[in-house]
Residue frames as qw, qx, qy, qz and C-alpha x, y, z in Angstrom:
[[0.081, 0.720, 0.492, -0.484, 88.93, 102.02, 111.62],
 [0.212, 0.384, 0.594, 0.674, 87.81, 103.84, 108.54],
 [0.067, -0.681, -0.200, 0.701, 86.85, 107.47, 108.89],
 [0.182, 0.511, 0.371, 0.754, 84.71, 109.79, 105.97],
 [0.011, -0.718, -0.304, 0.626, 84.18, 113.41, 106.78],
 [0.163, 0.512, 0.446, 0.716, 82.36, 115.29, 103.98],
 [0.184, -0.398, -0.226, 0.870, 83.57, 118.56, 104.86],
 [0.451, 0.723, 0.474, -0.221, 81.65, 121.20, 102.98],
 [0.529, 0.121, 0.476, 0.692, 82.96, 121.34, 99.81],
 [0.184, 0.619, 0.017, -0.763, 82.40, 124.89, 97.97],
 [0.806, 0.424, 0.406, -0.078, 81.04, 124.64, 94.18],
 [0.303, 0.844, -0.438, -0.055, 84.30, 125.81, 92.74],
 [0.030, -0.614, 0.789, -0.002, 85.83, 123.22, 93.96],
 [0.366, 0.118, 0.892, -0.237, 83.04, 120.62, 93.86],
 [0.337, 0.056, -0.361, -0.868, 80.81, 120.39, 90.81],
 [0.197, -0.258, -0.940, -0.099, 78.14, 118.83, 92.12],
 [0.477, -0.668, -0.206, -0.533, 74.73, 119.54, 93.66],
 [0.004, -0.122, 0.765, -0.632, 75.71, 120.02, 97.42],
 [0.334, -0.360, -0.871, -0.019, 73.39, 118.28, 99.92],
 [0.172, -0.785, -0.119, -0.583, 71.28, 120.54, 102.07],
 [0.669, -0.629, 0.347, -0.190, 72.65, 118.86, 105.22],
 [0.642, 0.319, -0.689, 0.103, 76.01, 116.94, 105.44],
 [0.806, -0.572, -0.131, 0.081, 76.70, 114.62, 109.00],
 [0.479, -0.810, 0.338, 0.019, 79.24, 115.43, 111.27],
 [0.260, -0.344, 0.902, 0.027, 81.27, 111.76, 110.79],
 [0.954, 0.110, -0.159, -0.228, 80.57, 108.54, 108.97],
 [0.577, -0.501, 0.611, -0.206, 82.37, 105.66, 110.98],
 [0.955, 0.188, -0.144, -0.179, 83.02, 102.19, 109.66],
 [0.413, -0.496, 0.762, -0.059, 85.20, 99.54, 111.82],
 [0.882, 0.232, -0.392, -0.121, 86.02, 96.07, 109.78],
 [0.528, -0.403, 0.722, -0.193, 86.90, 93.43, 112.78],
 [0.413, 0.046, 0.902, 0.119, 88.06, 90.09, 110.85],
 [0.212, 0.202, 0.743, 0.602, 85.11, 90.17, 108.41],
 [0.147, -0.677, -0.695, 0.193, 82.96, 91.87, 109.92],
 [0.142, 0.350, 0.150, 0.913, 81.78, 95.75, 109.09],
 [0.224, -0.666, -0.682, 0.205, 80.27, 97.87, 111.64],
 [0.037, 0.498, 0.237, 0.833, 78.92, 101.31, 111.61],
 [0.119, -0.414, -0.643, 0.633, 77.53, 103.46, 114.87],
 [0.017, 0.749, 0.602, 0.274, 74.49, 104.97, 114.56],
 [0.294, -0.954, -0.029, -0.042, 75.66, 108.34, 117.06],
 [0.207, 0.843, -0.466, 0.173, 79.33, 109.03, 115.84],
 [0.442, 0.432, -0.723, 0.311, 81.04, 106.21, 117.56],
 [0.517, -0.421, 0.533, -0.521, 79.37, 105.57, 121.11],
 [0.804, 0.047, 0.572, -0.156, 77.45, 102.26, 120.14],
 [0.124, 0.424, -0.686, -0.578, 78.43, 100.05, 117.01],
 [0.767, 0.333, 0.107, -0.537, 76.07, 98.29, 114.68],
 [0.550, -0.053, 0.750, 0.363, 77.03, 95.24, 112.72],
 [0.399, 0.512, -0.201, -0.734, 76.55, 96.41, 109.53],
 [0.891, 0.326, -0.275, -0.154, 77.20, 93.35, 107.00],
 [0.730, -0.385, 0.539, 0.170, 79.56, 90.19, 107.55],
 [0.486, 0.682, -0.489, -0.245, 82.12, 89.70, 104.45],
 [0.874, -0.356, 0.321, -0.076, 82.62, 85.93, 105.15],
 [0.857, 0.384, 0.176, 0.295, 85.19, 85.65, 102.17],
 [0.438, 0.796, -0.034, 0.416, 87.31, 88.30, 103.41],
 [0.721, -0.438, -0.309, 0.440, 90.33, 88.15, 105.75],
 [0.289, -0.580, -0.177, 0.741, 91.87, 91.28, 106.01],
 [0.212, 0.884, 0.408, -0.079, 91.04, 95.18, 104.25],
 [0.462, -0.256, -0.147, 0.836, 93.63, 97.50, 103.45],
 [0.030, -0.132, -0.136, 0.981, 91.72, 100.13, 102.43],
 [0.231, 0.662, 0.703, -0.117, 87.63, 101.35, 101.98],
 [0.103, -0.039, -0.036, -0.993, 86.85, 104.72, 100.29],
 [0.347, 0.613, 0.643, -0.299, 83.15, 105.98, 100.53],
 [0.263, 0.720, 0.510, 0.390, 81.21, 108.09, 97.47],
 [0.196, -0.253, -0.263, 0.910, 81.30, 111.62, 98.08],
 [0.475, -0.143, -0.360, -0.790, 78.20, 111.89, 95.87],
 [0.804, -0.230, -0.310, -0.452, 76.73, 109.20, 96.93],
 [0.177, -0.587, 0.718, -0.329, 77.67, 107.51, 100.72],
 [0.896, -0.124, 0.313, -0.289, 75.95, 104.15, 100.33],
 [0.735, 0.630, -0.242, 0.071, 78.82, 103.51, 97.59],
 [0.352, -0.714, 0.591, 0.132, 81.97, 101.92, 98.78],
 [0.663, 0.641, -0.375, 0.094, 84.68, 100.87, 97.33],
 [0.635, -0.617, 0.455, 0.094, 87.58, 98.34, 99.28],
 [0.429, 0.544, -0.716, -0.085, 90.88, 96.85, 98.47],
 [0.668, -0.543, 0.375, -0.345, 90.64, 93.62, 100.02],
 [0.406, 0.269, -0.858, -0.164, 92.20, 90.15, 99.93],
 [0.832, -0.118, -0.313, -0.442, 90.37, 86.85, 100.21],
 [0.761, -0.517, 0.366, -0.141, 90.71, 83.88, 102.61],
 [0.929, 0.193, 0.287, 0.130, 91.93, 82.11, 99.64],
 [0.659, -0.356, 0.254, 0.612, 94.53, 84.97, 99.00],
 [0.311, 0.649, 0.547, 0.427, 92.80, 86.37, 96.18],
 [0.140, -0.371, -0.043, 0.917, 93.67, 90.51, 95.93],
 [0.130, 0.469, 0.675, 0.555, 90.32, 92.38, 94.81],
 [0.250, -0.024, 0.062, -0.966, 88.43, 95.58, 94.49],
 [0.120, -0.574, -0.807, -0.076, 84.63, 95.10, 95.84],
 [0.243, -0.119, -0.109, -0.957, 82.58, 97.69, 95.33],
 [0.023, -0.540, -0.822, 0.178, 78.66, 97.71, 97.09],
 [0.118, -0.430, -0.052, -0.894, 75.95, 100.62, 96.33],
 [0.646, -0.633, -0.343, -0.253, 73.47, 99.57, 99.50],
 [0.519, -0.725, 0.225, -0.394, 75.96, 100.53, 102.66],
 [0.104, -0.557, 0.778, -0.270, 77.72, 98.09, 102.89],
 [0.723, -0.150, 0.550, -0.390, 75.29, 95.04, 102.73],
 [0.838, 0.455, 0.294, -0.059, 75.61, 93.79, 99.49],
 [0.075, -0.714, 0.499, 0.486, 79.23, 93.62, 97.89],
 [0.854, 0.467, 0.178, -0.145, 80.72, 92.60, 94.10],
 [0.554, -0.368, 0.343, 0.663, 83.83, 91.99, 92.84],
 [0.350, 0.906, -0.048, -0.233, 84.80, 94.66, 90.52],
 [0.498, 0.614, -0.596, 0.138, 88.62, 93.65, 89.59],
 [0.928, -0.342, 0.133, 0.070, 90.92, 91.06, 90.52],
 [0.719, 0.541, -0.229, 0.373, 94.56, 91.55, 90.59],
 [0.710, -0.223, -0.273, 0.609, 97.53, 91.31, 92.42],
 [0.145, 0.871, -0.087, 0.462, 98.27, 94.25, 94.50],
 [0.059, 0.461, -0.652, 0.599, 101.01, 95.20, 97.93],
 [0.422, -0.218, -0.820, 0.319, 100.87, 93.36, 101.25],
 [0.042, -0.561, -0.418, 0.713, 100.21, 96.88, 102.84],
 [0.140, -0.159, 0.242, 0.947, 99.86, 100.12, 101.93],
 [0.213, 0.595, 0.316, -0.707, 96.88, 101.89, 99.87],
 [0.405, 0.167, 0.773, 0.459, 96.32, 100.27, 96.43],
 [0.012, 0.701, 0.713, -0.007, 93.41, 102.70, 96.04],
 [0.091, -0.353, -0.177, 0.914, 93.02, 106.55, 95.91],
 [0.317, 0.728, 0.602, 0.085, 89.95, 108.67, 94.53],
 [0.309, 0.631, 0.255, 0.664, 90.02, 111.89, 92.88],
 [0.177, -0.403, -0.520, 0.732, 90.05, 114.69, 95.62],
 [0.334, 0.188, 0.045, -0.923, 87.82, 117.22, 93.16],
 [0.577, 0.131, -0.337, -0.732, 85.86, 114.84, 91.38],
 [0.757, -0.215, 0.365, -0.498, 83.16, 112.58, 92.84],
 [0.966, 0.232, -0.052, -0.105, 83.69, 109.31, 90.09],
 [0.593, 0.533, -0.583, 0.158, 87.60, 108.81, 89.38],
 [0.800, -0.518, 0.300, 0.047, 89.03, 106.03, 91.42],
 [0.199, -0.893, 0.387, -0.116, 92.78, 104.89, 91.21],
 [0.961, -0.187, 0.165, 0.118, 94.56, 101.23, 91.39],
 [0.018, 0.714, -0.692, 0.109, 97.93, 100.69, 91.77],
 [0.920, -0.247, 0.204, -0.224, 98.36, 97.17, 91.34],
 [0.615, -0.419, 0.545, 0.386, 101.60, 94.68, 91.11],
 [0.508, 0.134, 0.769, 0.363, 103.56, 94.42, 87.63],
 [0.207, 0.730, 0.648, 0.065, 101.04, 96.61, 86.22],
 [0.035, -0.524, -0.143, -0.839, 100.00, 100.50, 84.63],
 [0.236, 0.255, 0.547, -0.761, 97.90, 102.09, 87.12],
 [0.093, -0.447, -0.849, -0.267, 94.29, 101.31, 86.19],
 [0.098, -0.014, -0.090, -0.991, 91.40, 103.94, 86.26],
 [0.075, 0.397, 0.858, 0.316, 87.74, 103.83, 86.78],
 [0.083, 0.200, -0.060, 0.975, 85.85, 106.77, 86.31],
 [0.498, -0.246, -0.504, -0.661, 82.94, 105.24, 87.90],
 [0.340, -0.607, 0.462, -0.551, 83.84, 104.65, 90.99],
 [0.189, -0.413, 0.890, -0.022, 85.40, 101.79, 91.05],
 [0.830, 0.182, 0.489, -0.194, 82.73, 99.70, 88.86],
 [0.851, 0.518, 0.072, 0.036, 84.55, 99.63, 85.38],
 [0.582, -0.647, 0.247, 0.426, 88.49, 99.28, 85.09],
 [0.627, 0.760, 0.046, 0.165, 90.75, 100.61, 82.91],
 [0.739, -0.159, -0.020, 0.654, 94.63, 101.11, 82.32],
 [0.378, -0.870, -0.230, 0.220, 95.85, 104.01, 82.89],
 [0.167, -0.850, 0.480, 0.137, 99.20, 105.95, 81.94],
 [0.784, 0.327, -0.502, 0.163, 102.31, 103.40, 80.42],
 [0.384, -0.560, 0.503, -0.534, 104.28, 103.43, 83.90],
 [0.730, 0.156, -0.652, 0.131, 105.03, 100.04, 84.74],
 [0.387, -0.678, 0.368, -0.505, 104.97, 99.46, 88.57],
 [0.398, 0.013, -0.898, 0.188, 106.92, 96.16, 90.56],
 [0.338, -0.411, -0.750, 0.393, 105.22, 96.69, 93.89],
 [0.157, -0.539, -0.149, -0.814, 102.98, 99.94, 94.00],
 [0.292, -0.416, -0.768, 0.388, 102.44, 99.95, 98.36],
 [0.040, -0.595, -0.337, 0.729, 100.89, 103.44, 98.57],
 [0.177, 0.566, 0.298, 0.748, 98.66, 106.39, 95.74],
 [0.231, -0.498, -0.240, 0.801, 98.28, 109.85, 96.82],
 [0.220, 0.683, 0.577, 0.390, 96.19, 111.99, 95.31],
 [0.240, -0.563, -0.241, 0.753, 96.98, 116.39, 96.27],
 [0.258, 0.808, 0.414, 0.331, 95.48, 119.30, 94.74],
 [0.347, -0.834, -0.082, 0.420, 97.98, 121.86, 96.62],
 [0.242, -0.396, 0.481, 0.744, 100.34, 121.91, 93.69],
 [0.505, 0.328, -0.529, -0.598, 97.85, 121.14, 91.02],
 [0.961, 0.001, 0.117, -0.252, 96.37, 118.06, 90.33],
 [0.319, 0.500, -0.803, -0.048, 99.09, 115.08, 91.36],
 [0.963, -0.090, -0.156, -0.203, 98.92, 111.72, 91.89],
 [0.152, 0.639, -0.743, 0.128, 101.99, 110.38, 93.55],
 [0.962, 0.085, -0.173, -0.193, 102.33, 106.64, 93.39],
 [0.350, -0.746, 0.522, -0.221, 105.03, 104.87, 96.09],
 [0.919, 0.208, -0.208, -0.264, 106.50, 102.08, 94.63],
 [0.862, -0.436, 0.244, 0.089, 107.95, 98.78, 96.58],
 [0.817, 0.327, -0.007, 0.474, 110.96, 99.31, 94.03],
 [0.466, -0.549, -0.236, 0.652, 112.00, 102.55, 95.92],
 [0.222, 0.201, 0.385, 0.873, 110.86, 105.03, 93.81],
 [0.172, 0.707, 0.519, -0.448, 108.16, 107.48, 93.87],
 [0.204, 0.249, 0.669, 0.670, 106.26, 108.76, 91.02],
 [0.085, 0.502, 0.390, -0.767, 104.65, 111.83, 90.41],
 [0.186, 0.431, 0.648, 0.600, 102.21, 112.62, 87.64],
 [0.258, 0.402, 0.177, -0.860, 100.80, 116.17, 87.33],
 [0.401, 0.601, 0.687, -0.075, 96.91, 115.68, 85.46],
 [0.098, 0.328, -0.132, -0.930, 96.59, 117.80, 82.28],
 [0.251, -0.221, -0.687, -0.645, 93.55, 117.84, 80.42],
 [0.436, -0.057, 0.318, -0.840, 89.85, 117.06, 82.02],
 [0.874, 0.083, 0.206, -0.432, 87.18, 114.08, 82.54],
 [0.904, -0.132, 0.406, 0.031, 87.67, 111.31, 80.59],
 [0.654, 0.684, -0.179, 0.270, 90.52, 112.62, 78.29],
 [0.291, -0.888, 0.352, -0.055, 92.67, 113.49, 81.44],
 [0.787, 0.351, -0.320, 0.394, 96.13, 112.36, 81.30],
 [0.624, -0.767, 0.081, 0.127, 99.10, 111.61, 83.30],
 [0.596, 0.728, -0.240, 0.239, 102.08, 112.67, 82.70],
 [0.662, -0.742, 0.102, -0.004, 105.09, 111.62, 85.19],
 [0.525, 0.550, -0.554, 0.338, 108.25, 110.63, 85.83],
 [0.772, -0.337, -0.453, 0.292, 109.89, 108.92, 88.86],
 [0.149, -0.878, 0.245, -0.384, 111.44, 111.01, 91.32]]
């Protein structure tokens, strides 16, 4: 069960044009391949779209600009680990990247102030960037990760990313710069 609540963000802390009305809850259950959405917070569920090429999800994010935009981590019947990315709700999906990421865990994290930057943590690999929400990839940082099972993204200390890797380590990277010059700068912990 997948849960977005777009709390009301303030424009200090959101640079965007705020909507004049935001909903309450946006639902979204993925049974087997199947995506459903309730039309009244959760009483009745809708089939939204069937993903017939996709056995299991570990994670979805929605848009915060824009909710018809999702982004999943998902892996294929055939075993295949990929980001798909849809801009229509959920009916109409594309593979954006293909690459090995964790059995579990949260391969995925968006920016918490800013609406485009998505995240990837994937096996072997830098961390990978797309500031487009999750339609164009890019590497990220030097970091090297064996098994990345979990990113965090917190804005209580500053902007960090902390990145939980299947080698027992955790990495933190405080963000210094802005947009598409930002940098990470980390070290394991």
């Amino acid at each position: 069960l997948f849960f977005f609540f777009p709390s009301p963000p303030t424009t200090a802390t959101y640079p965007l044009p705020l909507p004049a009305a935001l909903p309450i809850c946006i639902l979204y259950n993925r049974l087997g391949s199947t995506l459903y959405r309730p039309p009244d917070e959760g009483e009745h569920w809708n089939v939204v779209s069937t993903l017939g090429s996709v056995s299991r999800v570990n994670e979805l994010l929605i848009s915060p600009k824009d909710t018809a935009v999702f982004v999943i981590a998902a892996v294929s019947a055939g075993g295949a680990r990929q980001i798909l990315r849809c801009t229509d709700g959920g009916f109409t999906w594309t593979t954006a990247l293909t690459h090995a990421f964790g059995e579990y865990g949260t391969p995925i994290e968006r920016h918490q102030l800013k609406p485009g930057p998505l995240y990837f943590g994937g096996e072997n690999d830098t961390l990978m960037r797309a500031l487009d929400f999750g339609l164009t990839w890019n590497h990220f940082g030097t970091g090297v990760f064996s098994v990345p099972c979990g990113l965090a993204m917190r804005v209580a200390w500053g902007v960090v990313l902390m990145v939980a890797d299947g080698g027992h380590h955790m990495w933190v990277a405080p963000f210094v710069g802005g947009g598409a010059s930002e940098a990470a700068v980390g070290a394991r912990v």
